[in-house]
Every structure is written in structure tokens, then in C-alpha cells.
C-alpha positions as CSV (number, residue, x, y, z in Angstrom):
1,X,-1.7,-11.8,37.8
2,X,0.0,-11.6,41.3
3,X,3.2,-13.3,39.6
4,X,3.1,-10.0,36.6
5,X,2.7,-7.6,39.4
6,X,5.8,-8.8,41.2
7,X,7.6,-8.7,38.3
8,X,6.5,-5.4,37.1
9,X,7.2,-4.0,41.0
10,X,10.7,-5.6,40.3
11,X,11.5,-3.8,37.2
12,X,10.3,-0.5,38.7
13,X,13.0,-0.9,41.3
14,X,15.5,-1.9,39.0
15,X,14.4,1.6,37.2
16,X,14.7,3.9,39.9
17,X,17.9,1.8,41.2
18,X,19.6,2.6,37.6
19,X,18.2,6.2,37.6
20,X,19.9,7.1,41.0
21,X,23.0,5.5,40.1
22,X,23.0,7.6,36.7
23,X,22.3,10.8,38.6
24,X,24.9,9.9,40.7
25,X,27.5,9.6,38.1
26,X,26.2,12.9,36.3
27,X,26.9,14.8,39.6
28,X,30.3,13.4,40.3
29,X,31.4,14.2,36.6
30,X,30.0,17.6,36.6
31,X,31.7,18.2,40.1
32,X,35.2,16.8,39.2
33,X,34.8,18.7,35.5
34,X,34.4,22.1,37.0
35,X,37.2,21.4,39.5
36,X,39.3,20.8,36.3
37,X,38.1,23.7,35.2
38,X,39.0,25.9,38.0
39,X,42.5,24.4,38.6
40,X,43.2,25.0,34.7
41,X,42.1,28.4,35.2
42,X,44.3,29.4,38.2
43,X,47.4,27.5,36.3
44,X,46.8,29.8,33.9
45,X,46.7,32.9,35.8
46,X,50.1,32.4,37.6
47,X,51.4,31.3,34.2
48,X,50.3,35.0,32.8
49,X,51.6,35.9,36.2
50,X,54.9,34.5,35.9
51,X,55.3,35.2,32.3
52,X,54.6,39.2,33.5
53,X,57.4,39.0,35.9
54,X,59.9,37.3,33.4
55,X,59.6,40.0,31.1
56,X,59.9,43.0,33.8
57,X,63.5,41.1,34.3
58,X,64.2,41.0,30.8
59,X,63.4,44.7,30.4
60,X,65.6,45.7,33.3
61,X,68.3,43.2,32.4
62,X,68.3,45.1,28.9
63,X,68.2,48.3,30.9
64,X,71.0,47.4,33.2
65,X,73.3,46.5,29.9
66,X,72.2,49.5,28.4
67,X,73.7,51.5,31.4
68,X,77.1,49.3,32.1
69,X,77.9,49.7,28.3
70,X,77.2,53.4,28.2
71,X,79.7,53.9,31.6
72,X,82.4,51.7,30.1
73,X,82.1,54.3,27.0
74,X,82.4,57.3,29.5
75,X,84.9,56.0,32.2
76,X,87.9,55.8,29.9
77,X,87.8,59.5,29.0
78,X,87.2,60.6,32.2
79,X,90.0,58.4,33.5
80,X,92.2,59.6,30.9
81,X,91.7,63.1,32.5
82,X,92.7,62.4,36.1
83,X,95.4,60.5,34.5
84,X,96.6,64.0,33.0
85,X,99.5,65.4,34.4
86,X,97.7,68.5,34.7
87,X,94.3,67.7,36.3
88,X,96.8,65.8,38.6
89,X,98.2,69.2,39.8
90,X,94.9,70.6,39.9
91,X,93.5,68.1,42.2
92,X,97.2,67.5,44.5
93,X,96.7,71.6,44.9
94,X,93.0,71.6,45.8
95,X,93.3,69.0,48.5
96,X,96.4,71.3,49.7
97,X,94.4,74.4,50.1
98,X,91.6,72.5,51.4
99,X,93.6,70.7,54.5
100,X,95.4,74.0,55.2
101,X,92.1,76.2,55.3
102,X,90.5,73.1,57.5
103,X,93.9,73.3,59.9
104,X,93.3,76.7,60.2
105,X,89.5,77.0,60.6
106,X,89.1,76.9,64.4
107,X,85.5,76.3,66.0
108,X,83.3,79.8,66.4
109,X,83.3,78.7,70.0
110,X,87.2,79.4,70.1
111,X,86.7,83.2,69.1
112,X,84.3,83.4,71.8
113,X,86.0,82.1,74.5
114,X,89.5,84.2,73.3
115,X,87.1,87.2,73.8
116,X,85.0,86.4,77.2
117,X,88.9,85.5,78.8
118,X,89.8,89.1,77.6
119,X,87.1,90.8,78.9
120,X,87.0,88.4,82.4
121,X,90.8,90.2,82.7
122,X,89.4,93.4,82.3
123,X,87.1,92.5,85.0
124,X,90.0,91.5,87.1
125,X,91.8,94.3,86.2
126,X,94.6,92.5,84.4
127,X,94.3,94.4,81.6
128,X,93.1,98.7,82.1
129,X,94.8,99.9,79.0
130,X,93.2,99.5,75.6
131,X,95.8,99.0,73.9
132,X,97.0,96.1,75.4
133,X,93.1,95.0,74.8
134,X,92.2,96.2,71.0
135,X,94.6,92.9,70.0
136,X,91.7,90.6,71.2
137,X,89.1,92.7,69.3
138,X,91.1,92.4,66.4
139,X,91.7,88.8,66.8
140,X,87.9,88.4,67.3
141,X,85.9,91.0,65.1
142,X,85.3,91.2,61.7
143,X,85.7,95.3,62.0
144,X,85.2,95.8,57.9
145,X,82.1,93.6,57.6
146,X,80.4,95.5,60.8
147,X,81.1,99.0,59.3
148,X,80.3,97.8,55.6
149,X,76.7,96.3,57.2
150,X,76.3,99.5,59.5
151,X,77.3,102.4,56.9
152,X,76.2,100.5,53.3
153,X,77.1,102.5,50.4
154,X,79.1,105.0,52.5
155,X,81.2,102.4,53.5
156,X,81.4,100.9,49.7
157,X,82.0,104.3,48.3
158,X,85.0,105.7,50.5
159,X,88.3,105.0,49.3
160,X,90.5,102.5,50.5
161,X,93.2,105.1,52.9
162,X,89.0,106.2,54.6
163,X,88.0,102.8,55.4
164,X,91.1,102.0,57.3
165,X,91.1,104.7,59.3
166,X,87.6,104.5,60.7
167,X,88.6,101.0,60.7
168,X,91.0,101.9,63.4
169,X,88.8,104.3,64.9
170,X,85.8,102.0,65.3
171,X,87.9,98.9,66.3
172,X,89.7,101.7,69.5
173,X,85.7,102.7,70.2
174,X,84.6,99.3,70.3
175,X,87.5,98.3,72.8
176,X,86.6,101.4,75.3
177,X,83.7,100.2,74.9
178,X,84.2,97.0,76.3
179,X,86.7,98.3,79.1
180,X,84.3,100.8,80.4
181,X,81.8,98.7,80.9
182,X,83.7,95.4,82.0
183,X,85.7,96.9,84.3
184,X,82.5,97.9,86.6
185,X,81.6,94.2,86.8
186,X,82.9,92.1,89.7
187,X,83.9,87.9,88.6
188,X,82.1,87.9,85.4
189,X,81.6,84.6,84.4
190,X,80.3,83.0,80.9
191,X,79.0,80.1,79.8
192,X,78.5,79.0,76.3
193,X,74.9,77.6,76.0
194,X,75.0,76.9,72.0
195,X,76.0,76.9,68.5
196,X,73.7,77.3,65.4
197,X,74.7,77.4,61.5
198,X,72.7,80.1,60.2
199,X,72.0,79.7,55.8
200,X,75.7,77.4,55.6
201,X,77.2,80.9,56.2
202,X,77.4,82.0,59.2
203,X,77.4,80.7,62.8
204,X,75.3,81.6,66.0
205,X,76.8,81.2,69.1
206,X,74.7,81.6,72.4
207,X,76.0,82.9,75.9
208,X,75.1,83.9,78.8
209,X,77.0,86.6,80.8
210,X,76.8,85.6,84.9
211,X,77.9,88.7,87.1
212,X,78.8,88.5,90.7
213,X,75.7,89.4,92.5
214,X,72.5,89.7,89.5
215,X,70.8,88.4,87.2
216,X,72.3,86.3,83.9
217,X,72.2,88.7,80.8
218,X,72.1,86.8,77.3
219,X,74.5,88.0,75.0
220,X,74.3,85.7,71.2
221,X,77.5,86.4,68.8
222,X,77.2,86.2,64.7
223,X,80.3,84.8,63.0
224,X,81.8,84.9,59.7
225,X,84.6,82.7,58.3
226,X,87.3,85.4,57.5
227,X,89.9,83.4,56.3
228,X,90.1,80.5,57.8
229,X,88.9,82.3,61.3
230,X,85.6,82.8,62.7
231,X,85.2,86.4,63.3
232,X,82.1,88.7,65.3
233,X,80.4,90.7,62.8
234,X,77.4,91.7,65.4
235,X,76.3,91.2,68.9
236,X,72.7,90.3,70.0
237,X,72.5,91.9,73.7
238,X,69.3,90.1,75.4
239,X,69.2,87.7,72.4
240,X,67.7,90.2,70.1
241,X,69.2,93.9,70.1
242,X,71.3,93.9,67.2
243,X,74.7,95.9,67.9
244,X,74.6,96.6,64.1
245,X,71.1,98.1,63.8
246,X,72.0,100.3,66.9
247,X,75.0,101.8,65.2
248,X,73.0,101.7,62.3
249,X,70.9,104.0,64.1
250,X,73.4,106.3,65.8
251,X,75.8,107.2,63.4
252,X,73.2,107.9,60.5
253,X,73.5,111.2,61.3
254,X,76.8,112.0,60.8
255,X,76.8,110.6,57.3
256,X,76.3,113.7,55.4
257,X,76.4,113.3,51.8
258,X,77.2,109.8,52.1
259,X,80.5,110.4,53.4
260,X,82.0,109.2,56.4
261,X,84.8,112.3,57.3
262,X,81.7,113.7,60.0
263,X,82.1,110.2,62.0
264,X,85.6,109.5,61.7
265,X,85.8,112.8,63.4
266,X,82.6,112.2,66.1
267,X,84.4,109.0,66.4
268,X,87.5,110.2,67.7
269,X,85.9,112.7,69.9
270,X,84.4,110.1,71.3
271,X,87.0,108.1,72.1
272,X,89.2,110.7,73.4
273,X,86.6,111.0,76.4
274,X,85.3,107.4,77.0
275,X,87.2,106.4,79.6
276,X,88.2,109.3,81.2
């Protein structure tokens, strides 16, 4: 009895032995499949991945030919045309113009400076006649663009003989002008503070007037590009009083009918007496 008990205690270790060693096995296997598993799935991602990516570069390469093949067709008959004696000309008398109007083209700050050494002369009393001054204000001012912006379709509506004589009048008045005022001021000084491009077509240019014994006055210029030159065409006095919209203002009146004989006349009477 004792002898079948052993044996059957034996054989139920032996049992459980073989059951925890089949477990065992069934673990590990199910372990090392799913890690299979996994490592075949993420292969196959970066495979889609990669394959993706390879056919973006085909697309592009396709692209890119696509685009060379096209420019080769183009270039030839676009070379053909600078080839042409012609277009040659063209091009030789472009670059011509353009270096010439570039040589001539000086800085706005130049016309500035040409007209604050005038008017410190004045204020030395190097220059007392007008005449001697009105070549500076011509060399300076765009007279036809102030009087076309401060008379408008009176301006544009006068014949050619009418617009250069109140050109002449208006360019004498505006030196007077100058000389009656700058003649009262003791070692003016100026000094050029900045420059601006206003819309690509015209230029800014900020000053400051310094007298002898007060206090600075701010004086900004507007420029145009007359020709190779940068000219005035209006004058901000305390950075915002347009000269323009004053004459604007002051010689309305003497536009009757939308002529301008009434000023040309007021204008001379004016300029008989200004610096008497």
C-alpha cells in the first residue's frame, strides 16, 4: 500500500513537473510569436513608407524633365532674338539711355543743398539782387508742376505763350520771396535730417532751418525727377503747411473764368513792390 502511494505521489510530481514545463514553452512561443509579429509589422510600415517617398521622387523627377524639356524648346527662340541684329540695337541703346539718365540723376539731397547755399548767401548778403538768385530757383524748382498742382485746369487749359509767362512771373515772385525773407536772418544754418521715397515717385527730404539766435524751424522739401534732376515741386514749412495748398488758396481768386490773365497781372504787381 505505502509502496503504490509513493509511486502514485511520484507520478503526480512528474505531472505537474511536465505541466509547468509545457506552460512554459506555450509562453515563450506566444511571446517570441507576437514579437515576430510586431517586427513584421513595423518592416512593413517603413516599407509602405519608403515606397511613398520613392514615388514622390519619381513624380518630381518626371516633373523636373517635363520643365528642362519645355525650356530647351523656348530658349532657342528667345536666343535667336537677342541674337537679332535688331533687338541687339534695341538693347545696346536702352542700356545707353539708361547709364546716361543714371550719370545724370543726382541725389535729391544735392538740389537741397544747391538751394540752402543760395539762400545762406542771401543771408550773407552775397547775393541782394534777384536776378543773380532766380538761376538757383530755376536750377532747383519744378516751376510748371507747382503752378499745374496750384492752378489745375487753369493751368492745363492756357496756351502754351500763358504758361511761360506766369512761369516767369511765378519763378521772379518765388525768388523775392526768398530774398526778403532770408536777408533778415543773421548765419542761417541747415542741416539735412532725412530722405524718404514717397509711392517710387517722388522723394521727401527733411531739414531743419537753424538761425542765429532762435529756435530751429522745420522746413521738408517734395521732389520730382525732371529729367534726370530732382526738382522742388512744394515746400512743407513746420513739416506740414503745404506751400502748394497756400497758393492754392491765395490765388483762387484771381482765376476768373478759369483763366489765369487776373494773376499774371496781380502777380507782377506784386513783384514790382516786394522788396522795395
Amino acid at each position: 500500500m505505502i509502496t503504490f502511494f509513493l509511486k502514485f505521489k511520484k507520478n503526480i510530481l512528474l505531472s505537474i513537473i511536465i505541466l509547468s514545463l509545457t506552460i512554459l514553452v506555450m509562453t515563450l512561443t506566444f511571446l517570441f510569436t507576437n514579437d515576430e509579429e510586431l517586427n513584421e509589422s513595423s518592416i512593413n510600415k517603413n516599407l509602405n513608407q519608403q515606397e511613398d517617398i520613392e514615388k514622390s521622387i519619381s513624380e518630381e523627377s518626371k516633373i523636373i524633365k517635363k520643365t528642362e524639356k519645355s525650356a530647351e524648346k523656348i530658349l532657342p527662340k528667345n536666343q535667336s532674338k537677342l541674337n537679332d541684329p535688331v533687338t541687339k540695337t534695341k538693347v545696346k541703346d536702352l542700356a545707353k539711355l539708361k547709364e546716361k539718365f543714371e550719370s545724370s540723376n543726382l541725389d535729391p539731397v544735392d538740389t537741397i543743398n544747391e538751394l540752402h547755399e543760395g539762400l545762406i548767401k542771401v543771408s550773407k548778403k552775397e547775393i541782394y539782387d534777384y536776378k543773380k538768385f532766380m538761376p538757383i530757383i530755376n536750377n532747383t524748382y519744378d516751376i510748371e508742376k507747382m503752378l499745374n498742382m496750384i492752378l489745375g485746369n487753369a493751368w492745363k487749359n492756357s496756351n502754351l505763350e500763358k504758361q511761360k509767362k506766369i512761369s516767369l512771373v511765378f519763378e521772379e515772385y518765388v525768388a523775392k520771396n526768398y530774398l526778403k525773407r532770408f536777408v533778415k536772418i543773421k548765419d542761417v544754418k541747415f542741416k539735412i535730417k532725412e530722405k524718404k521715397n514717397i509711392k517710387n515717385k517722388f522723394i521727401i527730404v527733411k531739414t531743419n532751418l537753424i538761425p542765429y539766435n532762435g529756435d530751429e524751424v522745420s522746413i521738408n522739401y517734395l521732389l520730382v525727377n525732371k529729367n534726370g534732376k530732382w526738382k522742388i515741386f512744394d515746400v512743407l514749412l513746420a513739416g506740414s503747411v503745404s506751400e502748394i495748398a497756400t497758393k492754392k488758396s491765395e490765388f483762387s481768386g484771381f482765376l476768373k473764368e478759369g483763366k489765369i490773365d487776373k494773376l499774371i497781372e496781380a502777380l507782377n504787381k506784386k513783384n514790382s513792390i516786394l522788396l522795395n
